[in-house]
C-alpha positions as CSV (number, residue, x, y, z in Angstrom):
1,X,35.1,32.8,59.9
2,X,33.1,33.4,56.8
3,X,30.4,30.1,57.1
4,X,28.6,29.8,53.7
5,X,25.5,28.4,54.9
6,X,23.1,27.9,58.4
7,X,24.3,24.4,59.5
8,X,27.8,25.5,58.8
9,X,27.5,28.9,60.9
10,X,25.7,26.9,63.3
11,X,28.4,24.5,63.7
12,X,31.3,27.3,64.3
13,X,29.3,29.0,66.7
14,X,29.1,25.8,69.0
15,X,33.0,25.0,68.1
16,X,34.1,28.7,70.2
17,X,31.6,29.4,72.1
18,X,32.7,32.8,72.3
19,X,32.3,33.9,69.1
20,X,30.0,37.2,67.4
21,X,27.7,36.5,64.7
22,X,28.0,39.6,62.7
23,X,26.2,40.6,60.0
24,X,26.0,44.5,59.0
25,X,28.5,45.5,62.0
26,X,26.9,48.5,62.3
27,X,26.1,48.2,66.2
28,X,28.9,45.8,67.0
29,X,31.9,47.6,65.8
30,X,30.9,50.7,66.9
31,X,30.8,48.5,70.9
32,X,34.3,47.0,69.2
33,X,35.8,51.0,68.8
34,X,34.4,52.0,72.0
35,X,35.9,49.3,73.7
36,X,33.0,47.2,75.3
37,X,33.5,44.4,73.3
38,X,36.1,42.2,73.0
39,X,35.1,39.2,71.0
40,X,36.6,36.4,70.9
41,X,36.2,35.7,67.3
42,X,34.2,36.9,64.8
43,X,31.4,34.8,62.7
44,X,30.2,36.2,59.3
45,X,27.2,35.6,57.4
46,X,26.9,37.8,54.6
47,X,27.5,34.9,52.6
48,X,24.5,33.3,54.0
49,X,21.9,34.0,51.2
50,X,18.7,32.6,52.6
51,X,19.1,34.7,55.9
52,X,18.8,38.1,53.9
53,X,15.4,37.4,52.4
54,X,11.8,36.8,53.4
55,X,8.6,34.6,52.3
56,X,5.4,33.3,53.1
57,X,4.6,30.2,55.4
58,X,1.2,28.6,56.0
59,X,-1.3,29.7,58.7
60,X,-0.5,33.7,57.9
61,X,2.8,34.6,58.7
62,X,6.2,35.9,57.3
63,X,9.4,34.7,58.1
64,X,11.8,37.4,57.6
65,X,15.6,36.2,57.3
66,X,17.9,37.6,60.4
67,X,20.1,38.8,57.9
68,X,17.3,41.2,56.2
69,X,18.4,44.7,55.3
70,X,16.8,48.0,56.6
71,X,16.1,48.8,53.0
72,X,15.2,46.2,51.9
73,X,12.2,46.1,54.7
74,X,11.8,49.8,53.0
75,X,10.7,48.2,49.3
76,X,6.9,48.7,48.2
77,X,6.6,44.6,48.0
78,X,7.9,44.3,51.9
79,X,5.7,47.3,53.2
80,X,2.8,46.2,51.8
81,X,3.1,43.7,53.9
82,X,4.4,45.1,57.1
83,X,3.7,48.8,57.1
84,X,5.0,49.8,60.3
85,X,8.0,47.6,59.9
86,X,9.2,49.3,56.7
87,X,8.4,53.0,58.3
88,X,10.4,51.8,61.2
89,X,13.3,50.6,58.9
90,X,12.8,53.8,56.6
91,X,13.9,56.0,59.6
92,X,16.8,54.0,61.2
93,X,19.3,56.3,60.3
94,X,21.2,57.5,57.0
95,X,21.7,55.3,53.8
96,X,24.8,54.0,54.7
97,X,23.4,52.3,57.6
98,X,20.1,51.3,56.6
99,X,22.2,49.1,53.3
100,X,23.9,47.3,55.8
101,X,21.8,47.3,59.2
102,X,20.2,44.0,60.0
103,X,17.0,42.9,61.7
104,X,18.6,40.3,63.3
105,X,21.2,43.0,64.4
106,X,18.8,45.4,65.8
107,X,17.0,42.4,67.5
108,X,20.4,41.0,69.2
109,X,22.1,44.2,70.4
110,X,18.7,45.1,71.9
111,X,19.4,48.9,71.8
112,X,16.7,51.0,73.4
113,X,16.4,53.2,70.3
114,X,16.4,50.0,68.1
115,X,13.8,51.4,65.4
116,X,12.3,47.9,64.7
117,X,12.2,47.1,68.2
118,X,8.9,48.2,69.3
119,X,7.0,47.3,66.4
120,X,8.3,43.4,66.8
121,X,7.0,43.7,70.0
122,X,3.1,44.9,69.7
123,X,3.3,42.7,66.2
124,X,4.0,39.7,69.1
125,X,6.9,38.5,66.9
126,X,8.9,35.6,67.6
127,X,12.6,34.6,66.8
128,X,13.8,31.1,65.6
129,X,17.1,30.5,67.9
130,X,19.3,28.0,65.8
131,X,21.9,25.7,68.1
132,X,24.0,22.2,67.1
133,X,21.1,19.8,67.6
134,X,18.2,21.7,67.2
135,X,16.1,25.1,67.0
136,X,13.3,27.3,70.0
137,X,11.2,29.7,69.1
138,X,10.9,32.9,71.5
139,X,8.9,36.0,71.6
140,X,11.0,38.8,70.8
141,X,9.5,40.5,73.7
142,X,11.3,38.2,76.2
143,X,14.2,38.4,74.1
144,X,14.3,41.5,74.9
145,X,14.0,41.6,78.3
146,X,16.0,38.8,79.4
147,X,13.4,36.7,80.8
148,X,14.2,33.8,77.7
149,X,17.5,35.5,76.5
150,X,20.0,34.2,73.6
151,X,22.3,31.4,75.5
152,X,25.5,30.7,74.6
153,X,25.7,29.1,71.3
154,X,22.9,29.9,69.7
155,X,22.1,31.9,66.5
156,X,19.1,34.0,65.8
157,X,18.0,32.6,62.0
158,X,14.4,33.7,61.4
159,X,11.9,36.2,62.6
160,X,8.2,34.7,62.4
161,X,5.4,37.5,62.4
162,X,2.1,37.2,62.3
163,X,0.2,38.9,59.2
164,X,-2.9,40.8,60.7
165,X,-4.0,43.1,57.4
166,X,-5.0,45.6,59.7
167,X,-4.3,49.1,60.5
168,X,-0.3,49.9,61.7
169,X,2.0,52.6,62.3
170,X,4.9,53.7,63.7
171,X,6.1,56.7,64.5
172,X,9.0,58.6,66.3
173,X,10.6,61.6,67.7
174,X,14.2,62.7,67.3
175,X,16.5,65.6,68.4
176,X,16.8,66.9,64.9
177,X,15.3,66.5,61.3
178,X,16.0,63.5,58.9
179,X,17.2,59.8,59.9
180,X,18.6,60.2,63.3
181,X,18.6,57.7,66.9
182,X,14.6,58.1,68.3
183,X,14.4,60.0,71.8
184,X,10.4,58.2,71.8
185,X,8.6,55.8,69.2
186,X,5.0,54.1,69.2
187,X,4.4,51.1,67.3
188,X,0.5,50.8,67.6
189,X,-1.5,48.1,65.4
190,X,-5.3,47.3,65.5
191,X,-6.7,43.8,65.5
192,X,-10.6,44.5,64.4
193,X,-10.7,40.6,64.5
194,X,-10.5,40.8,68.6
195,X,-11.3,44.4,68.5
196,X,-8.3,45.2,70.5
197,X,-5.4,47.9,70.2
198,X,-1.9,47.1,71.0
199,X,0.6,49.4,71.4
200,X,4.7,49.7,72.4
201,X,6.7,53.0,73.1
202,X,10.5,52.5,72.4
203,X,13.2,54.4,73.3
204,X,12.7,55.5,76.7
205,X,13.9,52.5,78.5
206,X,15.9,49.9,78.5
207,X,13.3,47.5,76.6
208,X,10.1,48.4,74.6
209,X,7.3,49.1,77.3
210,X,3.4,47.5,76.6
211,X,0.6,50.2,78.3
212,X,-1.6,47.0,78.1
213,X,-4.0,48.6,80.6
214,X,-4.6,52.0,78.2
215,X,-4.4,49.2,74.9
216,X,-7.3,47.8,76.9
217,X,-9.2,50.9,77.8
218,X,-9.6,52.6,74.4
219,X,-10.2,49.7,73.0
220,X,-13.1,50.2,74.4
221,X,-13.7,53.7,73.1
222,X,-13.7,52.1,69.6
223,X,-16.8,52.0,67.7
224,X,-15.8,49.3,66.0
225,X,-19.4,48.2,63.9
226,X,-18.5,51.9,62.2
227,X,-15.4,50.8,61.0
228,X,-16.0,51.3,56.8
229,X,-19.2,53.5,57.2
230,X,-18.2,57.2,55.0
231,X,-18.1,59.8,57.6
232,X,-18.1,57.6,60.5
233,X,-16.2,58.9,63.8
234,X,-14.7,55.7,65.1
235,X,-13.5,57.4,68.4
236,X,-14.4,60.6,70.3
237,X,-11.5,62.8,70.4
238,X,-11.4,63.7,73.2
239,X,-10.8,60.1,74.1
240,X,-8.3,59.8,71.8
241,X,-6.3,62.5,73.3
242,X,-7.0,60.6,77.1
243,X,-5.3,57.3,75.3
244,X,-1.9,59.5,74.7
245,X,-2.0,60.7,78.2
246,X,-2.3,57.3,79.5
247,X,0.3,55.8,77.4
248,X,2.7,58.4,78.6
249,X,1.8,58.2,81.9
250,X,2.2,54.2,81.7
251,X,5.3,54.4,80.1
252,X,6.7,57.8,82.5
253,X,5.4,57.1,85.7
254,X,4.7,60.5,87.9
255,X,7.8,59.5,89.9
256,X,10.2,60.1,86.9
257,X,8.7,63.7,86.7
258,X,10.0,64.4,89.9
259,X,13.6,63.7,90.1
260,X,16.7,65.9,90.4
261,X,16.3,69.4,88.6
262,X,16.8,69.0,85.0
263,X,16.2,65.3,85.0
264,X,12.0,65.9,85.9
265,X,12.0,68.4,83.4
266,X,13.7,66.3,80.6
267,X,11.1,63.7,81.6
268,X,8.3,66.0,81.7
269,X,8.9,66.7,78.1
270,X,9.5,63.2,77.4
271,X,6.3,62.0,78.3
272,X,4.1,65.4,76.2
273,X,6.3,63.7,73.7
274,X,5.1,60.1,73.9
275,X,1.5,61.3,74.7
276,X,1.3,63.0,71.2
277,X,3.0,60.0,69.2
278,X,0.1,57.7,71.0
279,X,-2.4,60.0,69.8
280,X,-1.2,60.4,66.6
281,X,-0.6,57.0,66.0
282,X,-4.2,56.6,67.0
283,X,-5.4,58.7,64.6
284,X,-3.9,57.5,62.1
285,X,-4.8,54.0,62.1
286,X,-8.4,54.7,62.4
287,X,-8.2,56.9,59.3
């Protein structure tokens, strides 16, 4: 089924149930060749045009289409807007994918490594859910973990996110050099307005983790009032280098370090890895 606009995609879904909105395929048919998806049928919207763009609404927010393109979050115009999003979508794999690769994609298969995953989640994003009758809007973060999931019927249309014109990055660790799957990200943001840090590591569980008790404690490390003094040092460092420690330590508990040979080791390195994207992200966002 190739629907050629929202109401009309929205009306197939509810007509079989058991349907796949699909968009860039790049998640789904590699689930579809592995074999642990069988759809039912399949719902396209590429011809949808006003789910692969973005725009402005009232009270400081973008709306980004569900249908938006990894490189097309990767355009000077879109990163100037949402920095961390465009690095996210700058690094979620080869050109080929990143053409075709969808927000809403990423967002619905839910993939731990899902580049744009964590930095939804510490931008406190929410999703538009579209069914016959009517629309909800849900954080991404319980999207994510299941605790106000997609139902049956429903389409995810728009991706609401609040604009904070404030300090964000995200950054991530892979196996090898270039585009490739993350084996840790941060997403960290500063809100100078609250004078608060939030922060989300990706990739080493099932759902993007919030160290909301280390986002809270170096917070309070901050000097905030020095924030555009010349020379000023915003944050001691060796305070800096405590918040990655207790982000990894948050996000790898001491348990994990000791499991089976091989496995504590892996998560050993794991969590030096995490510790120094926290710190670095840190650092970078007070520049």
């Amino acid at each position: 089924m190739l629907p050629a606009s929202l109401d009309e995609a929205v009306e197939a879904l509810a007509a079989t149930p058991g349907a796949v909105p699909v968009a860039g395929a790049t998640d789904l048919m590699e689930a579809v060749n592995a074999g642990r998806l069988r759809p039912a049928a399949l719902i396209g919207l590429g011809r949808i045009t006003e789910l692969r763009g973005w725009r402005y609404e009232d009270g400081g927010t973008a709306v980004l289409g569900a249908g938006l393109t990894h490189a097309r979050m990767d355009r000077p115009d879109f990163a100037a807007l949402i920095p961390a999003l465009a690095d996210a979508a700058r690094t979620a794999g080869p050109p080929q994918i990143r053409n075709v690769g969808t927000l809403g994609g990423n967002i619905a298969t839910a993939a731990p490594a899902g580049d744009t995953l964590p930095v939804l989640t510490v931008l406190e994003a929410t999703a538009t859910l579209a069914r016959a009758g009517g629309t909800r809007e849900v954080p991404i973060s319980h999207l994510l973990t299941g605790l106000d999931p997609l139902r049956p019927g429903e389409l995810l249309t728009w991706v609401r996110v609040p604009l904070l014109h404030a300090p964000q990055v995200f950054l991530k660790a892979t196996g090898r050099s270039g585009p490739a799957r993350a084996s840790a990200s941060v997403a960290l943001v500063l809100d100078p307005a609250r004078r608060a840090v939030r922060c989300a590591v990706g990739a080493v569980a099932p759902v993007p983790l919030r160290p909301l008790e280390a986002e809270a404690w170096v917070a309070g490390c901050i000097d905030w009032d020095a924030r555009g003094e010349e020379g000023a040092a915003l944050i001691d460092p060796a305070a800096a280098a405590a918040f990655g420690e207790y982000v990894a330590g948050a996000c790898i508990p001491d348990g994990a370090l000791d499991g089976p040979e091989g496995a504590g080791a892996l998560a050993a390195r794991l969590r030096r890895t995490v510790s120094v994207l926290a710190r670095r992200a840190l650092g970078r966002a007070l520049k």
